[in-house]
N, C-alpha and C positions, 0 to 999 in steps of 0.2 A: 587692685587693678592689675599689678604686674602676675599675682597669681592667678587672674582670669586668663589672661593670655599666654603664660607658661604651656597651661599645658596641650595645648593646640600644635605648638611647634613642637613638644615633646615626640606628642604622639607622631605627626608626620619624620619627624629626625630615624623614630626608632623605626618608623616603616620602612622608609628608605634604606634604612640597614639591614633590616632583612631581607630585602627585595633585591640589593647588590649582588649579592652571594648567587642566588636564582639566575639573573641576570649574562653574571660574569661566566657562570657556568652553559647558560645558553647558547653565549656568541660561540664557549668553546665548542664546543658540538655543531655549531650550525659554520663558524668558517672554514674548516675541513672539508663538511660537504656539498657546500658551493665552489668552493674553491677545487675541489674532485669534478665537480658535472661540467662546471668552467673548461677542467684541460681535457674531459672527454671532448669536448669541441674544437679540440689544436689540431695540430701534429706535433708536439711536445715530444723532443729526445730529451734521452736521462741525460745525453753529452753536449746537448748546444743548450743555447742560452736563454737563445729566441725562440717563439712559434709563432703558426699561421692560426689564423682561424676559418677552418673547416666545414662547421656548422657539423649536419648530420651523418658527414660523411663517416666517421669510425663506427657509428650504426649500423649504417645501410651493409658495409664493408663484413660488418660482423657477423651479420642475418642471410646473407650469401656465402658466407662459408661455411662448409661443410664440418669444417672440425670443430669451430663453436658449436654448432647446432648437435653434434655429439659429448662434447663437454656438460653441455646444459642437458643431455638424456641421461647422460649420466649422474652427475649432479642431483638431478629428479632421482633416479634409481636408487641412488645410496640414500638418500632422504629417509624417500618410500621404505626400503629394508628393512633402516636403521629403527624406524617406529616399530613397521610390521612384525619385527624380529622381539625388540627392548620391552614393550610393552606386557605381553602376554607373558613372558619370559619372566617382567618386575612384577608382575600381577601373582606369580605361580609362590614366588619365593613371597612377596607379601601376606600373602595366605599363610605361607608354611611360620611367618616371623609371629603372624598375629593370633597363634595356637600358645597354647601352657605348654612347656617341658623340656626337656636337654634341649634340644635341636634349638630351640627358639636363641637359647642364648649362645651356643655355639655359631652360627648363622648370620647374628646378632654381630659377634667384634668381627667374622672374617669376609661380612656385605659390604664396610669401609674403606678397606686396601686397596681396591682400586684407583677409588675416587681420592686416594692419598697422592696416587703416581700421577706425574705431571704425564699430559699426553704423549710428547716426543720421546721422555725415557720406556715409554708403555709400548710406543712404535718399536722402538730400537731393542727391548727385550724380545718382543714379541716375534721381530725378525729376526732373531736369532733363533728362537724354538721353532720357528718357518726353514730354516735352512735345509735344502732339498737333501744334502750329503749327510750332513754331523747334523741337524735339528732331530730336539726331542721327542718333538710331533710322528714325524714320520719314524725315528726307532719306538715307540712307543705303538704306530698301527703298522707295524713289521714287525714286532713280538707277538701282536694277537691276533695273525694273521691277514692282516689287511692289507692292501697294497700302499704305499705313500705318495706324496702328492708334492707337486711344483709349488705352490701355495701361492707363494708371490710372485713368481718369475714367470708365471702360466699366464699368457691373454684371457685365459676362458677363467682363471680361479682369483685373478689377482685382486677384483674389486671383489669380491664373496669373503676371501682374507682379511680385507681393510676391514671390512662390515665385520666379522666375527673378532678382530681386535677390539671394533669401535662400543660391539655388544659387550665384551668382557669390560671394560674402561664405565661403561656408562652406564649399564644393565642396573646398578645400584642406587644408582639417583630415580631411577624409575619407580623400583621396591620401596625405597625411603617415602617416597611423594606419596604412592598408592599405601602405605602401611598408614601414614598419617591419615589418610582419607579413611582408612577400615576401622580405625579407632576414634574419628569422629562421629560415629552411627552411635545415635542412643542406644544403650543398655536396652530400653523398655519396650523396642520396636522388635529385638533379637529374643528376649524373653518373652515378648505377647505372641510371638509365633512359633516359640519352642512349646508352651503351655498348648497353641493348638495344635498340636502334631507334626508340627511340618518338620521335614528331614533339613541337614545341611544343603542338601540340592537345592530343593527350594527356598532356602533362606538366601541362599547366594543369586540364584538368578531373579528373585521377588524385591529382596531388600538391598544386598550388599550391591550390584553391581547396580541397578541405577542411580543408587546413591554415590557409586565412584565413578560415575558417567565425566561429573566437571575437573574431576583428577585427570582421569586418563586423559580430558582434551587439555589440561595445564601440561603434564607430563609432554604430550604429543606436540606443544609448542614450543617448549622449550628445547625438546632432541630434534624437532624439524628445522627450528633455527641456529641451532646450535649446527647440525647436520650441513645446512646447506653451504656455510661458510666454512667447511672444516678444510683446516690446512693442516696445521704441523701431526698429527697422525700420519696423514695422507701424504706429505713428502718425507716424512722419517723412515715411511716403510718403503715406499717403491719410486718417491718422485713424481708423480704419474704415468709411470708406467708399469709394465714393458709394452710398447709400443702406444705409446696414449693408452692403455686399458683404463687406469685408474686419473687419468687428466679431467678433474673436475675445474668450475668454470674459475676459483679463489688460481688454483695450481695454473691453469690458463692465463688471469690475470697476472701473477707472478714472474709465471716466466715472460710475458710481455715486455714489462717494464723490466727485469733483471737480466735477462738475457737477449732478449731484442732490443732493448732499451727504447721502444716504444711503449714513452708514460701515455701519452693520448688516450688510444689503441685500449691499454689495460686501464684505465680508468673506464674507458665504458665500458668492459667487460665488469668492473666492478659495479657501477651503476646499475647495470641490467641484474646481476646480482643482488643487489640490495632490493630492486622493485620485486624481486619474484620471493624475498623474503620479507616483505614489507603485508603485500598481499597476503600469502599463506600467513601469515601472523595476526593482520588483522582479520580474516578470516576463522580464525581459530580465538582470539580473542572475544567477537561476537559469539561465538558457541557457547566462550566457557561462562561470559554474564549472562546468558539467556539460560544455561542446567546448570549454573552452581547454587547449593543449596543455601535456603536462608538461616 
C-alpha cells in the first residue's frame, strides 16, 4: 500500500523541482521589468529617495520633444544600415566560404577576430585608425591619392563611421549564420540541377537563396535587435556625438539617468525602446516560422 502511494508524491516532489528553477528564473526577468515601467511613471531622481507618481506624463513629455523623436530616427537608421549593409555583405563572403580551395580556409580563421573583440575594445581601436591627424585611415587614402576624412568628429560621417565599425565587429556572425544555411541544402537538389544544365546563376537565385530566405530573416533579427539597443560601441566611439549626430535612444536613455539623473524620464525612453524592439522582433519572428525550411 505504502508503495502505491510513493509514487504519486514522487512524481509531484520531482515536478516541483523542476518547475522552481523555471519559476525562480521568471520572476528574475519579470521584476526588473515592472519595476522599470513602474518608475517610468515617477519623477524618480537618481539623488532623492522619494517620487511622485506621474502617470503618463514622461510619455507625453518625450513624444513632444524634438530630440527624442530624432534619437528614435536615428536609432531606426542605424538599425536599417546595420542589416542593409551586414547582410549582403555576410551573404557575399558565405558564398566565397562555401567554394573548395585556399581562400575557403584562409577566410575561414581570419572571419572569427572580430567576433573575438569585445565591442568597446573594437570602438576604441577603431577610433584610433578614425583619428583625423595621425589615423591609419586617412594616411592610408592620402597615399592613394584620396582625400581623408573627419570620420567621427564630422556631423554628416559620424553615424556612417559607427555603421562601418559596427559592419567590421558583426559582418561575421552574419557569414557564419548564412554559411550554415548554404550547407544545409541537399546535395541532390544542387546535383539534380547541375545534371540539367543550369549555370551557378541559376542555381543561386532558383535553389540557394530561397532556401536562405529563413537565414537571412534569423540573421536580420538578431542584428536588428542587437542594433537597436546598441550602446557601448556607440559611446566608446563618439558618445553620441558631435552634436547628438550619433545620440541614439539606449545613449539618450543613459545620459538621462547618468547625467540628468532623471531615472523616470530614462526609464520610459527605455520602455519605448523595448516596445519598438519587442515589435520588430516579433515581427520578424512570424516571418522566420512561416519560410523556415522543414
Amino acid at each position: 500500500m505504502s508503495a502505491i502511494s510513493w509514487r504519486p508524491v514522487s512524481t509531484r516532489t520531482a515536478y516541483y523541482l523542476m518547475f522552481a528553477p523555471a519559476l525562480i528564473l521568471l520572476l528574475a526577468v519579470l521584476y526588473p521589468f515592472v519595476d522599470g515601467v513602474a518608475t517610468a511613471l515617477t519623477d524618480r531622481k537618481l539623488y532623492l529617495e522619494t517620487s511622485s507618481f506621474i502617470g503618463l506624463d514622461n510619455f507625453i513629455t518625450l513624444f513632444l520633444d524634438a530630440e527624442f523623436r530624432a534619437s528614435l530616427y536615428r536609432t531606426l537608421a542605424y538599425a536599417v544600415a546595420v542589416v542593409v549593409i551586414q547582410i549582403p555583405l555576410g551573404l557575399f563572403i558565405a558564398l566565397l566560404l562555401n567554394q573548395e580551395g585556399r581562400l575557403k580556409s584562409i577566410l575561414r580563421g581570419a572571419l572569427v577576430l572580430p567576433l573575438l573583440i569585445p565591442p568597446v575594445v573594437a570602438g576604441l581601436m577603431w577610433k584610433t585608425m578614425m583619428q583625423p591627424q595621425a589615423g591609419i585611415l586617412n594616411w592610408f587614402l592620402q597615399s592613394i591619392g584620396l582625400p581623408g576624412s573627419n570620420w567621427l568628429s564630422h556631423v554628416d560621417t559620424a553615424l556612417i563611421s559607427v555603421v562601418l565599425i559596427d559592419t567590421w565587429v558583426f559582418t561575421p556572425f552574419a557569414a557564419l549564420i548564412l554559411l550554415a544555411g548554404l550547407q544545409s541544402i541537399p546535395d541532390d537538389l544542387i546535383e539534380a540541377a547541375r545534371v540539367d544544365g543550369a549555370r551557378s546563376s541559376l542555381i543561386f537565385r532558383a535553389i540557394q537563396l530561397p532556401w536562405l530566405f529563413p537565414f537571412v530573416v534569423l540573421v536580420a533579427l538578431f542584428r536588428i535587435s542587437d542594433s537597436l539597443k546598441s550602446f557601448e560601441l556607440i559611446y566608446a566611439t563618439t558618445r553620441g556625438g558631435p552634436l547628438n549626430a550619433t545620440r541614439t535612444l539606449h545613449i539618450s536613455g543613459y545620459e538621462e539617468a547618468f547625467r540628468w539623473s532623471a531615472v523616470g524620464r530614462a526609464m520610459a525612453i527605455v520602455f519605448c525602446l523595448w516596445l519598438l524592439s519587442y515589435f520588430v522582433s516579433l515581427f520578424l519572428i512570424n516571418l522566420w516560422q512561416r519560410r523556415s525550411p522543414t
